[in-house]
C-alpha positions as CSV (number, residue, x, y, z in Angstrom):
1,X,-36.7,78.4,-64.7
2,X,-38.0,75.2,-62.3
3,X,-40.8,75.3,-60.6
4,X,-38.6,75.2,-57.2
5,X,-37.0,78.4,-58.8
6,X,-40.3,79.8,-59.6
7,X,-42.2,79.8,-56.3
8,X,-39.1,81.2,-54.8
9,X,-39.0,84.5,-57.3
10,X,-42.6,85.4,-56.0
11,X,-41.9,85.2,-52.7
12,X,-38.9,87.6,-53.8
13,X,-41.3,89.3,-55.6
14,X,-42.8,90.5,-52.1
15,X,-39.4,92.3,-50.6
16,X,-38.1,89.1,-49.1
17,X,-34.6,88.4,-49.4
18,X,-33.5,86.0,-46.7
19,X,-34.3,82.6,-46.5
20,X,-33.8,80.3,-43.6
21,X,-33.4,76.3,-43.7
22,X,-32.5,73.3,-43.0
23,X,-31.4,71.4,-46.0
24,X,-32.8,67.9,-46.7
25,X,-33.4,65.2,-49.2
26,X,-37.2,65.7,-50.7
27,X,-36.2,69.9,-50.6
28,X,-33.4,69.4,-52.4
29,X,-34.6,71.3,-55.5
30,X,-35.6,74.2,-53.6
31,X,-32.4,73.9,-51.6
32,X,-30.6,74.7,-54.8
33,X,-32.8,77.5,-55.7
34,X,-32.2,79.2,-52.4
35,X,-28.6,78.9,-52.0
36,X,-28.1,79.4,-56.1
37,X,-30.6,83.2,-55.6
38,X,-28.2,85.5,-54.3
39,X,-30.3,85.5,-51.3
40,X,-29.2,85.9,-48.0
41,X,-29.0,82.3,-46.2
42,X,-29.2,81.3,-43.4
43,X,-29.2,77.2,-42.5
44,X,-31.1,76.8,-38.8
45,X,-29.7,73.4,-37.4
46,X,-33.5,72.6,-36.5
47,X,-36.3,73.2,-38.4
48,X,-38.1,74.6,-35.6
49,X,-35.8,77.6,-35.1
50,X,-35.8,77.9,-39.2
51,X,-39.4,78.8,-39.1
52,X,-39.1,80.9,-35.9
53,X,-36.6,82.5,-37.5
54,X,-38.7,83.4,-40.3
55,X,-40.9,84.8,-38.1
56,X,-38.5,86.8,-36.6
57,X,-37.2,88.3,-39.9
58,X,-41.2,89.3,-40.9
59,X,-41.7,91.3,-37.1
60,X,-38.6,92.7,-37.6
61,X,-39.9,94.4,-40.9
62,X,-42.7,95.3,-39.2
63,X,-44.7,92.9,-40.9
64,X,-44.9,94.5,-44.2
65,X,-42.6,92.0,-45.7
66,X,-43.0,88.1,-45.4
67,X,-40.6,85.7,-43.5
68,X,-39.4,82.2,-46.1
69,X,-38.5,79.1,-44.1
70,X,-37.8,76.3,-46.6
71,X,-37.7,72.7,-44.8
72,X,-37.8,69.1,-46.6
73,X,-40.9,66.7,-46.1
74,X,-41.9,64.6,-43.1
75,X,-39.7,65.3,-39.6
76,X,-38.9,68.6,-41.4
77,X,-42.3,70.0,-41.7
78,X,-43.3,68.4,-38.9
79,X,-40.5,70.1,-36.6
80,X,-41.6,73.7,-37.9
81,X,-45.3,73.1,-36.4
82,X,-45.1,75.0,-33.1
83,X,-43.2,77.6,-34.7
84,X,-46.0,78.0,-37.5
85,X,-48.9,78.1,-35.0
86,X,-47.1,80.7,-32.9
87,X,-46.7,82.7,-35.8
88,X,-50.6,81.7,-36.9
89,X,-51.3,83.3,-34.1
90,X,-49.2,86.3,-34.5
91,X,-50.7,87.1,-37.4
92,X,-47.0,87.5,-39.0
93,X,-46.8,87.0,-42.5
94,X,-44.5,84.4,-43.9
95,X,-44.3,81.1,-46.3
96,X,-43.1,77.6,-45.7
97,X,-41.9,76.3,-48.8
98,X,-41.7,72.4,-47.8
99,X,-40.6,69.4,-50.0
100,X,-42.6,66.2,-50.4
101,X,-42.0,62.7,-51.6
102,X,-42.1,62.1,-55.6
103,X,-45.7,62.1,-56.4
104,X,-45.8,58.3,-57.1
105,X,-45.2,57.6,-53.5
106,X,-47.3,59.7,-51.8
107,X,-49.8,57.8,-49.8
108,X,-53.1,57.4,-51.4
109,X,-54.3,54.0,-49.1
110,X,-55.5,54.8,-46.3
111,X,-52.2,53.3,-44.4
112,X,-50.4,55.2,-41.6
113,X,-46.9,55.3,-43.3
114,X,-45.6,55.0,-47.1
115,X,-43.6,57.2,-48.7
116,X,-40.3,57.7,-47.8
117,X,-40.3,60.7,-45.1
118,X,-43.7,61.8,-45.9
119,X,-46.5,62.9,-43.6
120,X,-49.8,64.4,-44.7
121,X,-48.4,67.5,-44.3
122,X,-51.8,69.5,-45.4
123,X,-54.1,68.1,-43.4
124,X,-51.8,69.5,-40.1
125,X,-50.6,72.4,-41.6
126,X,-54.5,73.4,-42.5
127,X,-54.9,74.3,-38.9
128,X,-52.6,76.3,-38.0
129,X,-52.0,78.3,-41.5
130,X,-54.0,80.8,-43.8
131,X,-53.7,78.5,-46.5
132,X,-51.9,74.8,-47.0
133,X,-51.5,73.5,-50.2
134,X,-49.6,71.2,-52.9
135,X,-48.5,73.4,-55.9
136,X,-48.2,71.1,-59.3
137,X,-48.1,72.8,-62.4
138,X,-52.0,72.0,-63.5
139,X,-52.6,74.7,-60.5
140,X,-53.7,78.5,-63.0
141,X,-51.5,81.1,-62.0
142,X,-55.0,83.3,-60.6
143,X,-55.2,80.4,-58.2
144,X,-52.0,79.9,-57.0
145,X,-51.7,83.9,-56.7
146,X,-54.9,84.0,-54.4
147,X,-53.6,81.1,-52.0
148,X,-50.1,83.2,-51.9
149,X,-51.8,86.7,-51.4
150,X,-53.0,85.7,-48.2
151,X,-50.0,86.2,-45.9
152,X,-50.3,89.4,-46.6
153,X,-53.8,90.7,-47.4
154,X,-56.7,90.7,-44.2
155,X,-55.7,89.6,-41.1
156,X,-52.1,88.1,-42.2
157,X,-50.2,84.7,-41.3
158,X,-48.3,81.8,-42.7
159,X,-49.3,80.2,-45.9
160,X,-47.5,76.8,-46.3
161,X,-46.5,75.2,-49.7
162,X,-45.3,72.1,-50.6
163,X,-44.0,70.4,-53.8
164,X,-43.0,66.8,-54.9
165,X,-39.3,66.0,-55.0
166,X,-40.5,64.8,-59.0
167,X,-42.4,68.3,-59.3
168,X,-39.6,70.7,-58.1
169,X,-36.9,70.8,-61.2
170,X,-40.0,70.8,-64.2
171,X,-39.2,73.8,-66.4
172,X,-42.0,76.3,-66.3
173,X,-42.8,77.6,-69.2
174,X,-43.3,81.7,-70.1
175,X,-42.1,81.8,-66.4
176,X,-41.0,85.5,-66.5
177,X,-44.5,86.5,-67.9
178,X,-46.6,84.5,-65.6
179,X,-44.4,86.0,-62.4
180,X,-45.5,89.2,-63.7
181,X,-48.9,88.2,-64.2
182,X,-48.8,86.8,-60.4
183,X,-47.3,90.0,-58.8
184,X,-50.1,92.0,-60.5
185,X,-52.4,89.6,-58.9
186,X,-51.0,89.3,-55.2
187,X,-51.0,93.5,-55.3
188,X,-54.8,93.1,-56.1
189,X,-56.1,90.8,-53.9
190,X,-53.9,92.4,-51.0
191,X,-55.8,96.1,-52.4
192,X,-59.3,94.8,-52.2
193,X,-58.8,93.1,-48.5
194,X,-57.7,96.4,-47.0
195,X,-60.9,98.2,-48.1
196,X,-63.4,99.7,-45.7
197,X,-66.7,101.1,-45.5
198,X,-66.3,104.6,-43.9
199,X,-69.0,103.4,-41.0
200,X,-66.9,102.4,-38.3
201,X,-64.7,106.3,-38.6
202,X,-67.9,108.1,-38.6
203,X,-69.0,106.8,-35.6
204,X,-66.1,106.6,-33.7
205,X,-65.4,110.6,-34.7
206,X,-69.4,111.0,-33.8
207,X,-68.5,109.6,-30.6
208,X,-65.7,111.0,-29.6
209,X,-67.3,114.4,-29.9
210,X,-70.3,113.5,-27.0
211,X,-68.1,111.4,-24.8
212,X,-66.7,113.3,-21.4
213,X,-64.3,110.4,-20.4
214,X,-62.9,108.4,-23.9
215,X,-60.2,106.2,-24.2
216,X,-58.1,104.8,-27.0
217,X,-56.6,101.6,-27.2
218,X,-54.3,100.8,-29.6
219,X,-53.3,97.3,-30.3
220,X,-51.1,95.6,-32.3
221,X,-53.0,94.8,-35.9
222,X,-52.0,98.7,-36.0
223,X,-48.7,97.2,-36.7
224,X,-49.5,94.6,-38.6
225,X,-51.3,96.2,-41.0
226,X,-48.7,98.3,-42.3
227,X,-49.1,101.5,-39.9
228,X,-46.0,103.4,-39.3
229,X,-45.6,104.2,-35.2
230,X,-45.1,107.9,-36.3
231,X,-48.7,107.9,-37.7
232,X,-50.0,106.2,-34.7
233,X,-48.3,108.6,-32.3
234,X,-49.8,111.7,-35.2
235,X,-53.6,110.2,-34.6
236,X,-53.2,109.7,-30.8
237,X,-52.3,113.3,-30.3
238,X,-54.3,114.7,-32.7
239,X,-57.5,113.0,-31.2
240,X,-56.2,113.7,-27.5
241,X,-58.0,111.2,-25.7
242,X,-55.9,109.1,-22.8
243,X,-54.5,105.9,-25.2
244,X,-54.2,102.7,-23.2
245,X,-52.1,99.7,-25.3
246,X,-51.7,95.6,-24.9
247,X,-48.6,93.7,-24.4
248,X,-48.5,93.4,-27.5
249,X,-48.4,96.8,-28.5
250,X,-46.6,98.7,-25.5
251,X,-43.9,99.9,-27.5
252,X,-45.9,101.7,-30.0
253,X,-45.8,104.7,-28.0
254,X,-43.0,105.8,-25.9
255,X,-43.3,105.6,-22.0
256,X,-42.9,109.2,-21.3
257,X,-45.6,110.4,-24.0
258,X,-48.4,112.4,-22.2
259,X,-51.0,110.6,-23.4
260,X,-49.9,107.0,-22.7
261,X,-51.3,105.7,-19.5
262,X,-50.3,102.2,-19.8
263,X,-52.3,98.6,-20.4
264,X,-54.6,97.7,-18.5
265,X,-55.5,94.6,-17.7
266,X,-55.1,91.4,-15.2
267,X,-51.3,92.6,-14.7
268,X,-51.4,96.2,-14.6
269,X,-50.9,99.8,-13.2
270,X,-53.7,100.6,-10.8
271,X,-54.5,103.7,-13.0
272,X,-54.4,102.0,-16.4
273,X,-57.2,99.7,-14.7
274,X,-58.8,102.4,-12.9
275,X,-59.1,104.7,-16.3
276,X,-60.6,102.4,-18.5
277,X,-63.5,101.2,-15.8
278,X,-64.1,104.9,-15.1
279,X,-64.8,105.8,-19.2
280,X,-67.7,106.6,-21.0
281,X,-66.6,105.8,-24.4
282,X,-63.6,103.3,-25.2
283,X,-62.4,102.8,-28.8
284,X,-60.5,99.6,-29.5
285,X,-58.5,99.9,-32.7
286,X,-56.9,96.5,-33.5
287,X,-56.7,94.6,-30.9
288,X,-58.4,91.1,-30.5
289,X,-60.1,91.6,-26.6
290,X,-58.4,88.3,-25.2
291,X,-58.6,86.5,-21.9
292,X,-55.3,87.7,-21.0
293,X,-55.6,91.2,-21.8
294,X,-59.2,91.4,-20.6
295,X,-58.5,89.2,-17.3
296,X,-60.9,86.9,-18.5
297,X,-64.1,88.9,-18.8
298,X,-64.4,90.8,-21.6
299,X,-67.8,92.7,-20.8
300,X,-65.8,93.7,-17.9
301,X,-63.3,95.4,-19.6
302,X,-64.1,99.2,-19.7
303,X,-67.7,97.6,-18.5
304,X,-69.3,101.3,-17.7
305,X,-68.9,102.5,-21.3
306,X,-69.9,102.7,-24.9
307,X,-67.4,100.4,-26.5
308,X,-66.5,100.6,-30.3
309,X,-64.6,97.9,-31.7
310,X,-62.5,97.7,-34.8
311,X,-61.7,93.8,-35.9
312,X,-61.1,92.3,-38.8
313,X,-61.5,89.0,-38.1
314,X,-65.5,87.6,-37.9
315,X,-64.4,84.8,-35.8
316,X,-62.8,87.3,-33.0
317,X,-65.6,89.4,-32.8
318,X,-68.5,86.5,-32.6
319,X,-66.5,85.3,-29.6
320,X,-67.0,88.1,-27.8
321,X,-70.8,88.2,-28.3
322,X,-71.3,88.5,-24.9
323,X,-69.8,91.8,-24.4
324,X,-72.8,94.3,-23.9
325,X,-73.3,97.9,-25.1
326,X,-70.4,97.2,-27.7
327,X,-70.6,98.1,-31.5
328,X,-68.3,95.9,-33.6
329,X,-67.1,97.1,-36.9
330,X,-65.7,94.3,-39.1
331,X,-63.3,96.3,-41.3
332,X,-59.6,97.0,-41.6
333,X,-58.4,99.3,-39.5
334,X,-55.5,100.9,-42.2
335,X,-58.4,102.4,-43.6
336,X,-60.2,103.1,-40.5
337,X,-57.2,104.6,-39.3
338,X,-56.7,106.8,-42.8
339,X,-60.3,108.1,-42.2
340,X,-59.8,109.1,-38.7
341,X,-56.5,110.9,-40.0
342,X,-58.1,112.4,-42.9
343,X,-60.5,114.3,-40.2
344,X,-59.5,113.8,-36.9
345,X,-61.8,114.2,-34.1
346,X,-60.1,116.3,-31.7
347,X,-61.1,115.6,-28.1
348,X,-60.7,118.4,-25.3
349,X,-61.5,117.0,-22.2
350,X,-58.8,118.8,-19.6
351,X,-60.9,117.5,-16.4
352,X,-60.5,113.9,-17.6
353,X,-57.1,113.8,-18.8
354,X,-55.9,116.2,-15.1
355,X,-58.2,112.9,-14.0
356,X,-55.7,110.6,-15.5
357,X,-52.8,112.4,-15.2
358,X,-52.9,112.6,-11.5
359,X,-53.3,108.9,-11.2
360,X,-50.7,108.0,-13.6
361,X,-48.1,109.9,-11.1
362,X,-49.9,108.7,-8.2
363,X,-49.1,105.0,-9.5
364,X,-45.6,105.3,-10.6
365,X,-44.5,106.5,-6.6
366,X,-46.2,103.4,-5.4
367,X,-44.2,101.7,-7.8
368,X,-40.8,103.4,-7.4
369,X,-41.8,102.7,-3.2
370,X,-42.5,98.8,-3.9
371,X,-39.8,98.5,-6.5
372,X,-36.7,100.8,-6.3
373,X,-34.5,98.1,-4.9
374,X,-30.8,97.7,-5.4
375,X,-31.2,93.6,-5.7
376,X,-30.7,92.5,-9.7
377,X,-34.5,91.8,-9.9
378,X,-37.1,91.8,-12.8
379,X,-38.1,95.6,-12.1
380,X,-34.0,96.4,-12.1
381,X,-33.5,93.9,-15.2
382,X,-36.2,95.8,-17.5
383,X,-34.9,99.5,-16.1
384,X,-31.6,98.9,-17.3
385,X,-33.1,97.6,-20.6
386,X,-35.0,100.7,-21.2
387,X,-32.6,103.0,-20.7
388,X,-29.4,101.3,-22.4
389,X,-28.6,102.7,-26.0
390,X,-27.7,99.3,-26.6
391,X,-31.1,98.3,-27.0
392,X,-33.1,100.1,-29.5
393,X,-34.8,96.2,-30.6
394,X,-35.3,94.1,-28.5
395,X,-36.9,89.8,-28.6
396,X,-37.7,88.8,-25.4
397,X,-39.2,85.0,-25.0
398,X,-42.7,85.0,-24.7
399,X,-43.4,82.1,-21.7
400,X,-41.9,82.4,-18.0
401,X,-42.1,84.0,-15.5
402,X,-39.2,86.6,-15.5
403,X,-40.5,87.7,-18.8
404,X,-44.0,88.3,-17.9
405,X,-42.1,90.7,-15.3
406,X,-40.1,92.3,-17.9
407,X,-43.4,93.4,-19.9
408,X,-44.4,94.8,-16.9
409,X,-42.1,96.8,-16.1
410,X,-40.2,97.8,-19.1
411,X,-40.7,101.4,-20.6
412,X,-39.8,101.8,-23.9
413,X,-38.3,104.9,-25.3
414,X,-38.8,106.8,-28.7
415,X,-38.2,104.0,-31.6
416,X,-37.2,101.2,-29.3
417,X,-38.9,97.9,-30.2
418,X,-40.1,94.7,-28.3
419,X,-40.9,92.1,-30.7
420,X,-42.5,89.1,-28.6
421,X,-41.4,85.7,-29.5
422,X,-44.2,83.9,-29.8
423,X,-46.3,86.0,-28.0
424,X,-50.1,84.3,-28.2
425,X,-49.4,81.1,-28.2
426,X,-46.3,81.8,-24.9
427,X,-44.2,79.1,-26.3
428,X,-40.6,78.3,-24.5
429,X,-37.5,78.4,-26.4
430,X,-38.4,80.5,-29.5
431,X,-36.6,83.8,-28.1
432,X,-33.0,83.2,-29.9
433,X,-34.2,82.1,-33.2
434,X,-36.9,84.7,-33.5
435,X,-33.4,87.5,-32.7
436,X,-31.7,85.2,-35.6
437,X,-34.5,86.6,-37.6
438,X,-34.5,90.0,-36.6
439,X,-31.2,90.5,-37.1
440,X,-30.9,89.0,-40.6
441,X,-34.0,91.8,-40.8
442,X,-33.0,94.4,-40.1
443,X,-29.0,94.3,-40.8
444,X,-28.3,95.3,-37.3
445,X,-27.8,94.0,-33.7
446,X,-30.5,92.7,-31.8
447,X,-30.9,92.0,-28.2
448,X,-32.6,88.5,-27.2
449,X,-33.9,88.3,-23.8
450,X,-34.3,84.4,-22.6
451,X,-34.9,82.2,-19.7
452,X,-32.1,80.0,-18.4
453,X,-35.1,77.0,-18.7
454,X,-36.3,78.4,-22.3
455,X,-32.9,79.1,-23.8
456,X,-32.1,75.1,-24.3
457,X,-35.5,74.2,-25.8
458,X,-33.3,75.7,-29.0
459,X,-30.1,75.8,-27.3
460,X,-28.5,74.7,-30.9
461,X,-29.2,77.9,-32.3
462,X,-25.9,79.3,-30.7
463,X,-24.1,77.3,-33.4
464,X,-25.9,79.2,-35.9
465,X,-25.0,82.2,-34.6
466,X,-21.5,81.0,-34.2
467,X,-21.5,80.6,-38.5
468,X,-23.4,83.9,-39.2
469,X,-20.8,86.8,-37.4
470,X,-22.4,89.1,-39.8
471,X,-26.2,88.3,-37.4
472,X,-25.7,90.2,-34.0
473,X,-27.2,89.1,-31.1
474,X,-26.6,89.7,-27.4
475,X,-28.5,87.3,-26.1
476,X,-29.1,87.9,-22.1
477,X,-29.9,84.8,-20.1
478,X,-32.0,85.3,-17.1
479,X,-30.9,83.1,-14.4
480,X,-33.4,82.6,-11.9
481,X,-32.6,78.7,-10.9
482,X,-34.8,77.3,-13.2
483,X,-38.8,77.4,-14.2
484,X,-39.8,79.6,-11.7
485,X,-43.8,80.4,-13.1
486,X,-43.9,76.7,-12.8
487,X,-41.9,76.2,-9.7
488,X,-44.7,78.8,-8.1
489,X,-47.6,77.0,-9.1
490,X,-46.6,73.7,-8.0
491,X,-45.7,74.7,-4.8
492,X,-48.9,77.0,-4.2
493,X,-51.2,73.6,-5.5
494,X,-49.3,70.5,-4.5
495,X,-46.6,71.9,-1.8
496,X,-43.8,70.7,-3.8
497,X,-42.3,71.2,-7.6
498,X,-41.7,68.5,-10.1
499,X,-38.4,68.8,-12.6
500,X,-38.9,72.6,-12.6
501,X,-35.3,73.1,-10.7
502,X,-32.0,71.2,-9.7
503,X,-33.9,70.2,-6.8
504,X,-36.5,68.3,-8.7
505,X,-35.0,66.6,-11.2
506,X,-33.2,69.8,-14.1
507,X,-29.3,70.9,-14.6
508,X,-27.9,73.7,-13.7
509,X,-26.1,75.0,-17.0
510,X,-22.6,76.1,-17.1
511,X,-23.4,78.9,-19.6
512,X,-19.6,80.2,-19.6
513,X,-18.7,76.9,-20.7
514,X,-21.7,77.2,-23.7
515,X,-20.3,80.4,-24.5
516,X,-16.7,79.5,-24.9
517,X,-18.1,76.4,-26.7
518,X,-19.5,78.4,-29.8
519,X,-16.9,81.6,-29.4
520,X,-19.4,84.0,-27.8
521,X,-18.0,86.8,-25.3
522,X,-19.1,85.8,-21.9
523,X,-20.3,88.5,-19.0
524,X,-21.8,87.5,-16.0
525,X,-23.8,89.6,-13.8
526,X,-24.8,89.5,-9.7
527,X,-25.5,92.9,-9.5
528,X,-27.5,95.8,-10.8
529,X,-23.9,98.1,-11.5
530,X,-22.8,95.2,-13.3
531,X,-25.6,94.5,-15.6
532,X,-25.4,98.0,-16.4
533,X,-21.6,98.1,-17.3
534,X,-22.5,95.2,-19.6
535,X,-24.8,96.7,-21.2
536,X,-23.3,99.9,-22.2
537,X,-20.6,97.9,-24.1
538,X,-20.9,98.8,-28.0
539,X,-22.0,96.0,-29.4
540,X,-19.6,94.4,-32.5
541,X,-20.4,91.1,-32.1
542,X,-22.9,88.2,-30.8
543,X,-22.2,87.6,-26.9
544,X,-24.0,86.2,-23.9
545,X,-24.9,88.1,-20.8
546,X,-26.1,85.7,-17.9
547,X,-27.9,87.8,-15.3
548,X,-28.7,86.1,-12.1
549,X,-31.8,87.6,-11.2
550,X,-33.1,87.5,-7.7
551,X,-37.1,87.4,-7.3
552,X,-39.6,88.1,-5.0
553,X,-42.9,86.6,-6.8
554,X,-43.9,90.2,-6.6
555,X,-45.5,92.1,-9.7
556,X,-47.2,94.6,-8.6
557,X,-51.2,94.9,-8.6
558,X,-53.2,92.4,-9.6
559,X,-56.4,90.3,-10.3
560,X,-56.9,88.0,-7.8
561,X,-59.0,85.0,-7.6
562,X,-62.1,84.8,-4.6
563,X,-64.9,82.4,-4.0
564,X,-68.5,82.8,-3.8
565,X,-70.5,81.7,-1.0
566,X,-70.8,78.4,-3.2
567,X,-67.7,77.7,-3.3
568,X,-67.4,78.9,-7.1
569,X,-64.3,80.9,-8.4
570,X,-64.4,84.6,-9.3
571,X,-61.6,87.3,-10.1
572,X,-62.1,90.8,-9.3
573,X,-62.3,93.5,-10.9
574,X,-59.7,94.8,-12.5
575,X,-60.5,98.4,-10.8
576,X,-60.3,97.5,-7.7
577,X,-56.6,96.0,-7.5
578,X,-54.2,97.4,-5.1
579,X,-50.8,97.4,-3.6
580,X,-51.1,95.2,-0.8
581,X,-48.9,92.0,-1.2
């Protein structure tokens, strides 16, 4: 066994067994290991879709099993950097296994350039990764298994590896022991990260018991660490409490559940808003407080209560300092979760959750009044999506302005999945690869929802599709004439867009042509009957659905920006949005 051969095995070692690359000259070692494993392959034609991909694959196993992209040095690693930092973000587990120049050319000088292809791929991979490192064979095993066990142990994400092309083919020697040596090791150090004091249970049960108006949220490390959605929905009900989630966690809970009231936030259902401002107690299990979710003022979110928050991550919680009668628990909240189910701390407050209840259905008229249009909008897009069989997983793209409407308004039923592309960092483009990924997951179709602006950022990915029939994607293009979150901000600052539309400067894609081009089945849809027929077609192969959605720049209620007597910018809060255009 090679060394290229043996830092593939323990990333097989971890349940990973699909690998997706782009083959090139400094990789070429590891290239052979991949395609020479019995693994299922699949070659990206860009790097940045290979690691998307990877990503993809690691969501799509609910991030209990690491994604593999394997890339060669310089433009190759290079290309896979937004597609790491989204996933950095994400907090999905997965490993870039990267070539490097022979050892004798790697630049030592100070000079900008010298080997061959090479970049100091450490020193930018650093930022946005767990861990970045070279692996040669002076490295102990206990080391090498520490730097590995981090994509999967605490708060996870990408660990990046890379090896000289002179490195890769060395023979390792007692390589069977050592791997089991390494396993033993990884299982440990992912063990010891997931322990927990008992503190942050006891209070929250203590809580709980005195509170007359407590909320739940539930975000998405819930996921991440490992926590079935059938446990989740066990704990919810068994506390009783109204449970608010995040974007990023929506689909944890089905729509219709009684005790799901929505996420509040900036974007958001007047009650969702409205409960958590009116609370007494709010307990946030896993979810990191951000600007977007908070509306930008985190001691404003749920401001009249006691807040308890479970997070992981030291750096999340010292950011939000600010945020005032708030108790932070730095632990991880599988085992927080495990204590609470061990003993759970059964709420029965009827007044308060009639409270709720009543404002729920109060909200969702207003919305079927504002909404319940026959045009092919957002609203209509995501209505159709939640109810079609067709769609039990679905990847939307995480940037644009028809999918920010799409989180609003889609409801997701019993076991029906919506795995953000890129959903911190809200980059265009990563949509299809991310479904490549999924699919190759979970050996099953996938739907990909993308923008007709962020579908050619990795338009090339169709070709990949086009050699994998066994990955099956319908990928749904929402046509809406271009970038329409940027065409609206333009206009509302400068009175006039700039390359955000055939107007200004973009094309206006012929995607029957694209479809026909790699052998996809092509439906096109103007209306809401006809984006319905479409999507109750069985599914046997990848295809492309262009819906051309109509907009009115309306998303409901919302945080709105007002100005001081000063002149200085303020939003409001978030209880006191309303339906008024």
């Amino acid at each position: 066994m090679n060394i290229a051969e043996f830092l593939l095995s323990i990333v097989r070692s971890l349940g990973t067994d699909t690998a997706f690359s782009l083959t090139g000259g400094m990789a070429m070692h590891i290239n052979r290991a991949v395609g020479e494993s019995g693994m299922q392959v699949v070659y990206c034609n860009h790097e940045q879709a290979a690691a998307a991909a990877a990503d993809g694959y690691a969501k799509a196993r609910e991030f209990n099993t690491p994604g593999l992209a394997v890339v060669t040095s310089g433009p190759g690693v290079m290309n896979t950097v937004n597609s790491v930092a989204s996933a950095y973000y994400d907090s999905v587990p997965m490993f870039i296994l990267a070539g490097q120049v022979k050892q004798a050319d790697i630049n030592v000088f100070g000079v900008r350039s010298r080997g061959a292809q090479e970049t100091p791929h450490i020193d930018t991979m650093s930022l946005i990764t767990k861990s970045a490192f070279r692996y040669l064979p002076e490295m102990p095993d206990a080391e090498l298994a520490a730097k590995m066990a981090l994509a999967m142990s605490g708060r996870k994400g990408p660990v990046f590896i890379e090896t000289p092309l002179d490195v890769q083919p060395q023979q390792v020697p007692d390589a069977e022991a050592r791997l089991a040596k390494i396993g033993q090791l990884i299982k440990q150090h992912i063990a010891d990260a997931a322990m927990s004091s008992g503190e942050a249970a006891a209070m929250i049960s203590a809580e709980l018991a005195k509170a007359t108006r407590p909320v739940v949220v539930v975000g998405n490390a819930l996921r991440i660490a490992g926590i079935a959605r059938d446990r989740i929905k066990a704990l919810v009900e068994a506390i009783g409490a109204p449970t608010l989630l995040t974007w990023a966690s929506f689909d944890l809970l089905e729509h219709s559940h009684p005790l799901n009231f929505g996420c509040a936030g900036g974007l958001a259902p007047t009650h969702s808003n409205r409960i958590i401002q009116s609370a007494d107690l709010v307990v946030f299990l896993g979810t990191r407080l951000d600007l977007l979710t908070t509306a930008f003022n985190p001691d404003n979110y749920g401001k009249n209560a006691k807040r308890i928050v479970v997070e992981l991550d030291q750096a999340e919680i010292d950011k939000n300092a600010v945020m005032t009668n708030t108790v932070f628990f730095r632990e991880n909240v599988i085992n927080v979760v495990g204590l609470l189910e061990a003993n759970p701390p059964k709420v029965t407050r009827s007044e308060w959750l009639s409270s709720c209840q009543q404002l729920r259905a109060e909200d969702e008229q207003e919305e079927l009044k504002a909404f319940d249009t026959p045009r092919l909008t957002t609203y209509q897009i995501a209505r159709v999506l939640s109810s079609s069989p067709e769609t039990p997983y679905i990847v939307p793209t995480a940037s644009g302005f028809a999918t920010e409407g799409l989180a609003r308004f889609f409801k997701p039923r019993e076991g029906a999945t919506f795995a953000w592309a890129g959903h911190v960092l809200g980059s265009m483009g990563l949509g299809l690869p991310c479904a490549i990924g999924a699919a190759a997951g979970l050996k099953a179709p996938v739907v990909c929802v993308e923008g007709d602006g962020g579908i050619l950022l990795n338009v090339q990915e169709l070709f990949t599709l086009a050699a994998n029939p066994q990955l099956v994607v319908t990928l749904i293009v929402m046509n809406n004439g271009g970038y329409q979150s940027i065409i609206k901000s333009q206009t509302r600052v400068f009175g006039r867009e700039f390359g955000a539309s055939a107007q200004s400067g973009l094309f206006n894609v012929p995607f029957n042509q694209l479809a026909a081009l790699v052998g996809l089945d092509y439906t096109k849809c103007d209306t809401v009957p006809e984006f319905e027929a479409a999507m109750a077609v069985p599914v046997t192969k990848s295809r492309l659905i262009e819906v051309i959605a109509e907009e009115d720049g309306y998303r409901g209620p919302g945080v709105t920006t007002k100005f001081d007597a000063n002149g200085k910018p303020y939003s409001t809060d978030i209880a006191d949005v309303t339906w008024q255009r």
